[in-house]
C-alpha positions as CSV (number, residue, x, y, z in Angstrom):
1,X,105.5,101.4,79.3
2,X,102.3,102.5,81.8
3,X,102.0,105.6,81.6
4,X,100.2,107.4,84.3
5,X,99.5,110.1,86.3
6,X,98.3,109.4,90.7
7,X,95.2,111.6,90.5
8,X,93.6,109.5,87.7
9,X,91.1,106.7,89.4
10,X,92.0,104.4,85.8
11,X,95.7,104.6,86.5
12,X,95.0,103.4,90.4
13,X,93.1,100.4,88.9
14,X,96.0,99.6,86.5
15,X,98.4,99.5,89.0
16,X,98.2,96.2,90.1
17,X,97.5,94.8,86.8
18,X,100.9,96.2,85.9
19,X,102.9,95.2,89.7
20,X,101.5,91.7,88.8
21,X,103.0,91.8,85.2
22,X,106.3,93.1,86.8
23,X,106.4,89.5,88.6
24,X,105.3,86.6,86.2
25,X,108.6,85.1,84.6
26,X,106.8,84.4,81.4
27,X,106.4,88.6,80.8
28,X,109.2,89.7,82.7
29,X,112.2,87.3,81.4
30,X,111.3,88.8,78.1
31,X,110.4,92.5,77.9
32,X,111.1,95.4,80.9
33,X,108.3,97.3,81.9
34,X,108.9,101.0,83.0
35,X,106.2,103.1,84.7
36,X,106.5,106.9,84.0
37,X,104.3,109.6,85.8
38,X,103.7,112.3,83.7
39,X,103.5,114.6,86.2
40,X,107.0,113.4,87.3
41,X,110.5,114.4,86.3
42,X,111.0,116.6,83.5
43,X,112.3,113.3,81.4
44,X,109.2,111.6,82.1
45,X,107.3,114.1,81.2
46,X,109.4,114.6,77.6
47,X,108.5,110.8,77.3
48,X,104.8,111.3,77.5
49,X,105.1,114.1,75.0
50,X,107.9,111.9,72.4
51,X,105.3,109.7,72.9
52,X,102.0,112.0,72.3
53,X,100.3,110.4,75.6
54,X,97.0,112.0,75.4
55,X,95.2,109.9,78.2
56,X,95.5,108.3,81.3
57,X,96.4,105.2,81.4
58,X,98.2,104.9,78.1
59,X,100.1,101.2,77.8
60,X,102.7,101.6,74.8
61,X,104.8,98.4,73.6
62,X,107.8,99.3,72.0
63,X,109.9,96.7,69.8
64,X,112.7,96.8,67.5
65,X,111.4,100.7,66.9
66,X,107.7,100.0,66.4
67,X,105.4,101.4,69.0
68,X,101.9,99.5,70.2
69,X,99.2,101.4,72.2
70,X,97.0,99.1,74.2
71,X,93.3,99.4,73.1
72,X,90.9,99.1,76.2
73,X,91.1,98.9,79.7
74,X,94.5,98.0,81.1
75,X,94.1,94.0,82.2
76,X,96.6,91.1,82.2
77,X,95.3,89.1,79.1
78,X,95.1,92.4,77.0
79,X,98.8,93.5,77.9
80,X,100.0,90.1,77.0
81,X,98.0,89.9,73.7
82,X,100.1,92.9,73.3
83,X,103.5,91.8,73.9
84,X,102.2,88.8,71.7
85,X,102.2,86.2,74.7
């Protein structure tokens, strides 16, 4: 999950890192990524908080009930180090 907010400058960045994710078959035929604006819908914004999103952008990898934050910038190679790719 990206998590974002559109005033933040980082989350602009991450973006297309994350719209380029969305579209390579070796990420997308085996985990679903969600965007949620935290200054969106209320359920978004109870996600952020289930969550305890602190900053902007925060990528979270959940699996079989174990969460993942992303450490660093947002970038291709770190999110699939992530999602163990």
């Amino acid at each position: 999950m990206l998590f974002h907010v559109d005033w933040c400058p980082h989350c602009t960045t991450a973006k297309p890192v994350i719209s380029s994710l969305e579209k390579d078959s070796s990420v997308n035929s085996k985990v679903e990524i969600k965007r949620v604006n935290c200054e969106g819908s209320d359920q978004e914004k109870e996600l952020a908080e289930q969550y305890n999103v602190k900053g902007f952008p925060t990528v979270i990898y959940v699996n079989n009930g174990v969460n993942k934050e992303l450490e660093g910038g947002v970038s291709e190679s770190g999110i699939k180090s992530l999602l163990g790719l």
